[in-house]
ZAMARGU-4260 file (C-alpha; in steps of 0.2 Angstrom, whole numbers, plus 5000, padded with zeros to 4 digits):
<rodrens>
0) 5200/4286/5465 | 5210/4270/5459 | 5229/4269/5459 | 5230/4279/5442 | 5248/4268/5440
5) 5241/4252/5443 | 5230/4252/5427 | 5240/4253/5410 | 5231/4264/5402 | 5234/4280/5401
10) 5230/4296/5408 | 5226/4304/5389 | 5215/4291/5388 | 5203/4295/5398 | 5203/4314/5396
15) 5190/4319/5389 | 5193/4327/5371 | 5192/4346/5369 | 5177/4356/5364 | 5179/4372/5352
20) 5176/4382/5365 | 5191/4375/5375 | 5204/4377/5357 | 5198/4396/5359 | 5202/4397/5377
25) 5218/4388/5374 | 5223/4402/5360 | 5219/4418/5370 | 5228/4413/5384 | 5244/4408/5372
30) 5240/4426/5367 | 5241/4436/5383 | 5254/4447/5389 | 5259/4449/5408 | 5255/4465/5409
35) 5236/4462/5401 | 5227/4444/5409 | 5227/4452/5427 | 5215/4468/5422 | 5207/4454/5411
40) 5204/4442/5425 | 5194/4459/5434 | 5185/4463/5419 | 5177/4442/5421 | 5173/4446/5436
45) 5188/4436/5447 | 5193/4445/5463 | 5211/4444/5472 | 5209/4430/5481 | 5207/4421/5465
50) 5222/4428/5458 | 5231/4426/5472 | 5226/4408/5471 | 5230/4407/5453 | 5247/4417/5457
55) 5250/4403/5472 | 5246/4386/5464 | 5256/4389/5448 | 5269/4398/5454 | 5282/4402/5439
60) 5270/4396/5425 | 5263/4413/5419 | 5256/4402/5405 | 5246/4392/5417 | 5240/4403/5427
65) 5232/4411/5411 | 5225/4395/5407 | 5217/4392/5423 | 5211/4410/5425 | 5200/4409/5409
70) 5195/4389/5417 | 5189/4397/5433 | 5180/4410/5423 | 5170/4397/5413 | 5168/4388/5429
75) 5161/4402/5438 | 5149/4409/5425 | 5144/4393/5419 | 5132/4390/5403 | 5133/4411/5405
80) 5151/4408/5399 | 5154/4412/5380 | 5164/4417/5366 | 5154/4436/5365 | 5156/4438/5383
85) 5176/4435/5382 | 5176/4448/5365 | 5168/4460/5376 | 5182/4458/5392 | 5193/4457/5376
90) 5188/4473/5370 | 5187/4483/5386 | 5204/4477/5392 | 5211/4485/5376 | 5213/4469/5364
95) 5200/4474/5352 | 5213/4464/5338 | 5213/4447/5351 | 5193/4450/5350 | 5190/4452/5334
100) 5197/4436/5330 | 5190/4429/5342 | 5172/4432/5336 | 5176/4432/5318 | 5182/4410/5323
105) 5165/4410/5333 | 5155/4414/5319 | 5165/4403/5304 | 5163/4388/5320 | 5142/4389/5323
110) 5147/4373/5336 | 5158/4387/5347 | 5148/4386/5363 | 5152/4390/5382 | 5148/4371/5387
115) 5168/4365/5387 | 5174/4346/5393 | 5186/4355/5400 | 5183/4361/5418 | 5194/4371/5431
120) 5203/4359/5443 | 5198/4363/5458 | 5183/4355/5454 | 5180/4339/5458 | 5178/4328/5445
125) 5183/4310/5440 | 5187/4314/5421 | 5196/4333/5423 | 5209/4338/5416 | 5217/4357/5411
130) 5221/4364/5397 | 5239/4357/5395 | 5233/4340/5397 | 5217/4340/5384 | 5215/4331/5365
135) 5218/4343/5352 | 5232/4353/5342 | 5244/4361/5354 | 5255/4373/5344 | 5273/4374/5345
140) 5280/4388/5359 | 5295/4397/5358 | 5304/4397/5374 | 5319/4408/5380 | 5330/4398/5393
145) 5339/4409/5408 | 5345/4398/5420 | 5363/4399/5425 | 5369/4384/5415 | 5365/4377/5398
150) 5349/4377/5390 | 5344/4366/5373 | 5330/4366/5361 | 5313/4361/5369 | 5296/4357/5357
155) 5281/4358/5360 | 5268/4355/5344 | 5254/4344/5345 | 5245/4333/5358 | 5240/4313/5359
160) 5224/4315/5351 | 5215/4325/5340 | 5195/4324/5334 | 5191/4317/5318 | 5188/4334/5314
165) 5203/4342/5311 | 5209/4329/5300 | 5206/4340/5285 | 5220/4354/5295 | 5234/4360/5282
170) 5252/4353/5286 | 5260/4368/5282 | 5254/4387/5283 | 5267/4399/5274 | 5266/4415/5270
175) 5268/4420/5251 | 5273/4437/5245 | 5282/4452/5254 | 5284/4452/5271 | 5272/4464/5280
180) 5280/4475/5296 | 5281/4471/5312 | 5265/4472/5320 | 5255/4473/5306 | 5236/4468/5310
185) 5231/4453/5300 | 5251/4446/5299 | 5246/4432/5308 | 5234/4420/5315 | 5232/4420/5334
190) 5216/4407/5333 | 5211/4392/5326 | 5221/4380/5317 | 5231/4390/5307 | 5240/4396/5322
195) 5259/4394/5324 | 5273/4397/5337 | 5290/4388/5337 | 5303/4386/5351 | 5320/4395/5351
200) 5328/4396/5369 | 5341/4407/5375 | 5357/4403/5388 | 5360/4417/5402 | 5374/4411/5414
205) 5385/4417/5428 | 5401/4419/5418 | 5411/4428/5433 | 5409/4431/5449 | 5417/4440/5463
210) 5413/4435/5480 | 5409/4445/5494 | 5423/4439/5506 | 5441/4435/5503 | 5441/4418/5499
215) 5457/4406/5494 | 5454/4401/5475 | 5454/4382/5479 | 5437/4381/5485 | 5431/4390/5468
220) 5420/4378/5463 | 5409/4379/5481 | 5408/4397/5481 | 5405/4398/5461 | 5390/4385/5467
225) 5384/4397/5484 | 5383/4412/5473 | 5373/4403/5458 | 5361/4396/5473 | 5360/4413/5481
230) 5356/4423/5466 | 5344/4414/5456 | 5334/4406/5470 | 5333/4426/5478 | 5328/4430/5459
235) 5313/4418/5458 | 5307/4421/5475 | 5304/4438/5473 | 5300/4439/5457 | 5302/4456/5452
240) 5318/4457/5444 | 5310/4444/5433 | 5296/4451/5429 | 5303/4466/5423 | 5313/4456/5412
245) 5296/4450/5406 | 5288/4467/5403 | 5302/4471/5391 | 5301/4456/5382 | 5284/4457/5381
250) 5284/4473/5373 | 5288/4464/5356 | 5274/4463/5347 | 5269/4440/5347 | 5280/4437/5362
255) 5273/4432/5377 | 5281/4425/5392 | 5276/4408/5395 | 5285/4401/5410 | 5296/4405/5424
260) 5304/4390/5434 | 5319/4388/5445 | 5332/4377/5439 | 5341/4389/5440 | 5331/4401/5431
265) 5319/4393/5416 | 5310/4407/5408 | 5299/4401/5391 | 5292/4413/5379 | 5282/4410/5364
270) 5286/4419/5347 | 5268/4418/5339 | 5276/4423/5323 | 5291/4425/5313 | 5293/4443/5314
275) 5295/4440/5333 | 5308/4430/5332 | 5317/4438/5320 | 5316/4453/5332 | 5322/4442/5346
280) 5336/4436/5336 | 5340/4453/5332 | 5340/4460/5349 | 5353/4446/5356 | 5365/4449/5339
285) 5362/4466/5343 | 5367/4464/5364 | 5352/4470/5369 | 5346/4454/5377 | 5362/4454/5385
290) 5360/4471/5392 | 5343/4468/5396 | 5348/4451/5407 | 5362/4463/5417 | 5356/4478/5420
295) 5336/4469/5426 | 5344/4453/5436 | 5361/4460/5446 | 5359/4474/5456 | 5363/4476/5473
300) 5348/4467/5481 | 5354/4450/5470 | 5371/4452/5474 | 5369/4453/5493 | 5357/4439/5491
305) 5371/4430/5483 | 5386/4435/5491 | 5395/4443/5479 | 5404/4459/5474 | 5400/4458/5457
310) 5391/4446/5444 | 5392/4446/5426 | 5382/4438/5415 | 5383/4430/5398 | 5370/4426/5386
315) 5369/4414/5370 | 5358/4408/5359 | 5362/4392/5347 | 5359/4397/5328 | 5353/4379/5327
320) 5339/4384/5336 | 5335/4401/5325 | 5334/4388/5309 | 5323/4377/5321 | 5313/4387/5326
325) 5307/4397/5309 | 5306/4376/5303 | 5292/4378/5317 | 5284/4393/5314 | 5282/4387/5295
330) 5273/4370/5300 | 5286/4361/5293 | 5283/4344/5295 | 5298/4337/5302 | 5296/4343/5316
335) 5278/4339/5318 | 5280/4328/5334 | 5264/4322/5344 | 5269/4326/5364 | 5271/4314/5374
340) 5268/4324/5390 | 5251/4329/5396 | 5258/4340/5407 | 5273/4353/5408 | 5279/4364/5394
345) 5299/4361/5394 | 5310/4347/5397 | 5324/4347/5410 | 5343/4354/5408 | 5349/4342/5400
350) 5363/4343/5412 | 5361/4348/5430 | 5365/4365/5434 | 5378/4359/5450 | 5387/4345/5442
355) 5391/4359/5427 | 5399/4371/5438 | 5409/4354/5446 | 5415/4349/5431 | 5429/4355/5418
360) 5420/4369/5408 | 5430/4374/5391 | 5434/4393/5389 | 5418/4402/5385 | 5416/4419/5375
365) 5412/4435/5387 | 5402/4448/5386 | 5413/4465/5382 | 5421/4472/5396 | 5416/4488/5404
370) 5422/4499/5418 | 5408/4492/5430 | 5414/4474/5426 | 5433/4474/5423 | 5443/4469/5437
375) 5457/4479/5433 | 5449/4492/5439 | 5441/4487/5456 | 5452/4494/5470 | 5445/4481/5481
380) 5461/4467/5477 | 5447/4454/5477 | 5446/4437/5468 | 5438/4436/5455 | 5428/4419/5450
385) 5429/4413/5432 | 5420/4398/5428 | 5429/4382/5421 | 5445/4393/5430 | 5453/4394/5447
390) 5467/4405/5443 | 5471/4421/5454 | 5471/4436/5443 | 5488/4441/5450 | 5501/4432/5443
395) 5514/4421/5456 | 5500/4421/5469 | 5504/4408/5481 | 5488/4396/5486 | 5485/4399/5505
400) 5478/4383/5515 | 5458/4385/5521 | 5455/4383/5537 | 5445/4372/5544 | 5434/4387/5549
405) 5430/4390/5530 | 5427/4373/5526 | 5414/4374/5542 | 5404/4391/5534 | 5405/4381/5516
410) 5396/4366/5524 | 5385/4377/5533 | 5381/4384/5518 | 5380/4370/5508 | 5364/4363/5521
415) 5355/4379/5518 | 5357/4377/5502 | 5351/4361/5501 | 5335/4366/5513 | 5333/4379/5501
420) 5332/4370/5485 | 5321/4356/5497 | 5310/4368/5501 | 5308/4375/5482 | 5304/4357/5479
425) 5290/4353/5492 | 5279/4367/5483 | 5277/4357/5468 | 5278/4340/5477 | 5261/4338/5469
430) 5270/4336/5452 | 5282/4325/5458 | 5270/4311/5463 | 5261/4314/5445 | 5277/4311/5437
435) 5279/4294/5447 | 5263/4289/5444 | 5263/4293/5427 | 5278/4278/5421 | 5270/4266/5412
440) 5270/4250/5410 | 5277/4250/5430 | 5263/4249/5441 | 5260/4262/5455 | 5271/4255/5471
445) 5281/4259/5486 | 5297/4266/5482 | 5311/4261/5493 | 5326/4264/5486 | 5338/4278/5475
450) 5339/4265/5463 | 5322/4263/5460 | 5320/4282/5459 | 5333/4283/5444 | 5324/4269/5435
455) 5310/4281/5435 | 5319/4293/5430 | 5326/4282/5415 | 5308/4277/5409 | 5303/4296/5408
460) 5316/4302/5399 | 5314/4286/5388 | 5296/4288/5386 | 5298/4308/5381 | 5289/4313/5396
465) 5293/4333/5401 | 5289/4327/5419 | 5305/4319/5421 | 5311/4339/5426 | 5301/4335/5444
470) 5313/4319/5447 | 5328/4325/5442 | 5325/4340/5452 | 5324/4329/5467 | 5339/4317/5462
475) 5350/4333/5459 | 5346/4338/5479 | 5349/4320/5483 | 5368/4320/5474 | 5371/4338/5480
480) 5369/4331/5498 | 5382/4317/5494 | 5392/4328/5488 | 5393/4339/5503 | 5395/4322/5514
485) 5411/4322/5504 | 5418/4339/5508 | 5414/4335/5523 | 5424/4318/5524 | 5438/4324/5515
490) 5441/4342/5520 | 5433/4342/5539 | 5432/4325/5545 | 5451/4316/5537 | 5460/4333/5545
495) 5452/4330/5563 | 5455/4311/5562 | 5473/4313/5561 | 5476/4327/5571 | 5489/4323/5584
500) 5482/4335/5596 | 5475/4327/5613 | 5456/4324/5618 | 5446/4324/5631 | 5434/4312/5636
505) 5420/4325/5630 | 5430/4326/5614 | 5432/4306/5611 | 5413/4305/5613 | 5410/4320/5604
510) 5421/4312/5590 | 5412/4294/5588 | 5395/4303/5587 | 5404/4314/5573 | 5409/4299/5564
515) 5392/4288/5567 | 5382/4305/5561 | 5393/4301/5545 | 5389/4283/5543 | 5371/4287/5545
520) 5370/4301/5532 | 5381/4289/5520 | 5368/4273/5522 | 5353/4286/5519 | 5362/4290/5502
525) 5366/4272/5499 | 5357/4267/5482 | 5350/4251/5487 | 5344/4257/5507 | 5330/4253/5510
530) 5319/4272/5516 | 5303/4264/5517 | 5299/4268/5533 | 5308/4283/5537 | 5296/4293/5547
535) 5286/4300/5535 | 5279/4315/5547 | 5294/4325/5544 | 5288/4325/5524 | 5274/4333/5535
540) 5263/4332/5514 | 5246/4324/5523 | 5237/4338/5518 | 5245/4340/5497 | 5245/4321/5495
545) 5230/4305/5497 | 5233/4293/5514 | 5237/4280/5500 | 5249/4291/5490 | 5256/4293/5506
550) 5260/4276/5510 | 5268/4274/5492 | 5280/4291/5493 | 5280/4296/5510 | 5297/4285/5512
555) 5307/4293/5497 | 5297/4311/5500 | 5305/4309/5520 | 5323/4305/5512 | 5331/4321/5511
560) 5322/4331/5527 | 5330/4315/5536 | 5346/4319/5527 | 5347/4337/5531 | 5341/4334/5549
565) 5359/4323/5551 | 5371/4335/5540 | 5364/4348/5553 | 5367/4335/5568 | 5384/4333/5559
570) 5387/4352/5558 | 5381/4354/5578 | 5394/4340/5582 | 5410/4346/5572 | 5405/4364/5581
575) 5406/4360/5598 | 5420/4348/5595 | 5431/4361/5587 | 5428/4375/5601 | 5440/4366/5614
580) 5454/4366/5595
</rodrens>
């Protein structure tokens, strides 16, 4: 296949459009609850290795996963694959509703048929695409955000192109009259055009923390940034925590859990209808969203994970969202704005989640205090971590020096961090490329420098492109290691420079390879280096990525495992020097 970035035209172009059949498909899997798609995927006829397939290539995206189980159904049954065969999995899976509808569009749409344009992606075909990346109306999605820092509005309505047919679609779908209960069959569309969902999202951060060791409140920042990495990356690698989370959310009637991603923790949930997000709204004025994000995500496997005593939470949801959201749900037509992104369903944070906890944070409401959490009450005497503060609790405490020793675990910890976060990242490498070699007009090319990675960045964000997540993603890794060079410079490597104490000759030498490991990790983050040909073997992506893909990406994909193979040569290095101290 040709270098998709050196043609300018674009990917939507060539996609083909979608079929009726495929809007269907695309409505059922907006419609299916967590606890339902798995005994539906059965009911197709899929096995577990196609789950687990399912499971392992979209890790997270729940809605995906949905997507491509009903794609690899179609795919698998062939011209067998219809609208009356999915009503009876439907029906036997317990979603008689779901099916009803489903063959009351089919008969009202006689051109409904199981051939679809659409095909499932693993196979190979010049013009393929999912469902997230097809012609026609995409309805909005309401999204509930928990990720350990800020979360804003996200929107999601309709995509680049739609058939000549569905020009005659109402703008706006309101419903007249009394409003029906929750629940009540018939309250709302789940397929065909007159579908809508809207986008609300909802904050869930660390608001304080104890940690697990006594630890001098100058480095609060650092430890406040180890326990937010340790919990949420432990959250989204097991998963379970989250998905109870997403059973109880799920059991409102029209929400449906759309997407769970790291960053810290992203979790997008579609309200299919007003009711449901009146009920959400309700639950979080009420503290029951708060209660539920609590008791489900911190318990004493997260908090060993993270290293901490204690955890408390805090939840928020903008009421500029609520009005947004029902604008959505109403079709209104302000908000109707075609997506940009052929892929993805949210946009970034619009700030990242390390250089929030870094930065001055203004005092922020808390959630009521209760025995578990008030730390007058903890015989323990240790401090506790407020964000935006790094005041002792007792009053007239006197700050104590770290030692070098600390300062050596924190950058210890920061490297594993770092690898951790790396490693999160080289699962969805995939999508990283995509989003490179989506910028348009720039041409597909090697990239060589920092700079040139943050100019894509730029034309993403310009462009509207949800995308941009992937390389912010890997820019925030890249200024977290600069950052820890820092700690390093100015809290390890400044003390031992102008220590008076006498060297040996093993010292001495130990010492300039201490200081050249330095110079080397500071080049590597230099914007304008040149990484081009770094050793792209350590990237070790030959089998994710094309031979050519990997002559363009392989330098800036080998950046930072060259990075974290010199903070660990740095760490090795500052170890055996300060052993003879």
């Amino acid at each position: 296949m040709a270098l998709e970035g050196a043609v300018g035209v674009s990917r939507a172009g060539r996609d083909p459009p979608m079929s009726e059949f495929d809007k269907v498909l695309r409505d059922v899997s907006s419609e299916l609850k967590q606890c339902d798609w798995k005994p539906l995927a059965k009911l197709l006829g899929l096995d577990d290795e196609d789950l687990a397939a399912l499971a392992y290539e979209n890790h997270g995206d729940l809605l995906a996963q949905k997507q491509q189980m009903l794609l690899l159904w179609k795919h698998k049954q062939g011209d067998a694959a219809s609208p009356d065969e999915l009503c009876l999995a439907l029906e036997r899976a317990n979603l008689s509703l779901l099916a009803e509808e489903v063959r009351a569009y089919a008969r009202s749409n006689p051109r409904i048929s199981g051939t679809t344009s659409i095909v499932y992606p693993g196979v190979k075909r010049k013009t393929s695409a999912d469902l997230r990346k097809s012609g026609g109306p995409f309805t909005l999605t309401n999204c509930v955000a928990i990720k350990g820092s800020s979360l804003k509005l996200q929107t999601r309505d309709s995509a680049r192109k739609q058939e000549s047919t569905d020009s005659i679609r109402p703008k706006t779908q309101q419903t007249r009259g009394p409003m029906a209960r929750l629940g009540t069959p018939g309250q709302r569309k789940r397929i065909g055009p007159f579908k809508r969902i809207g986008f609300m999202d909802i904050h869930t951060v660390i608001d304080r923390a104890v940690p697990s060791d006594d630890t001098p409140p100058d480095d609060m920042h650092d430890i406040l940034d180890n326990i937010n990495e340790g919990f949420f990356s432990f959250l989204m690698t097991r998963m379970e925590e989250i998905n109870h989370v997403v059973e109880q959310l799920e059991r409102t009637d029209g929400i449906v859990v759309c997407r769970v991603r790291r960053g810290s923790l992203l979790l997008t949930v579609s309200c299919n209808g007003i009711e449901s997000q009146r009920a959400l709204w309700s639950k979080y004025l009420g503290g029951t969203l708060h209660e539920l994000m609590q008791s489900s995500l911190v318990n004493d496997r997260t908090l060993k994970a993270a290293g901490a005593q204690e955890i408390v939470l805090q939840t928020a949801i903008q009421e500029e969202q609520y009005h947004r959201c029902s604008s959505q749900l109403r079709g209104s037509k302000v908000l109707s704005r075609p997506s940009t992104s052929p892929s993805g369903l949210l946009s970034p944070p619009a700030t990242p989640i390390v250089a929030q906890l870094h930065a001055p944070a203004p005092p922020t409401p808390t959630p009521k205090s209760t025995p578990r959490h008030s730390p007058r009450e903890r015989p323990t005497g240790r401090r506790q971590i407020v964000r935006g503060k790094g005041r002792s609790p007792r009053e007239g405490y006197d700050a104590v020096e770290i030692s070098m020793e600390q300062h050596l675990r924190n950058f210890c910890r920061g490297i594993k961090s770092a690898e951790e976060s790396y490693s999160y990242f080289a699962l969805e490498v995939r999508r990283f490329v995509e989003a490179l070699k989506s910028v348009k007009p720039v041409s597909t090319k090697t990239i060589s420098t920092l700079t040139e990675v943050e100019d894509f960045e730029r034309i993403l964000k310009d462009q509207g492109s949800k995308s941009v997540h992937m390389v912010e993603e890997f820019l925030n890794i890249v200024r977290d290691l600069s950052k820890l060079r820092a700690h390093v410079l100015e809290n390890i490597w400044a003390k031992i420079n102008s220590s008076l104490k006498m060297e040996g000759r093993t010292q001495k030498k130990t010492k300039e390879d201490i200081w050249a490991a330095l110079q080397k990790w500071g080049a590597l983050m230099a914007k304008e280096t040149d990484f081009s040909d770094l050793q792209t073997t350590k990237a070790e992506f030959g089998n994710v990525l094309k031979p050519f893909e990997m002559k363009c990406y392989g330098g800036v994909l080998s950046l930072v495992p060259e990075v974290l193979d010199t903070a660990n040569c740095v760490d090795d290095l500052l170890n055996s020097y300060l052993q003879f101290i």
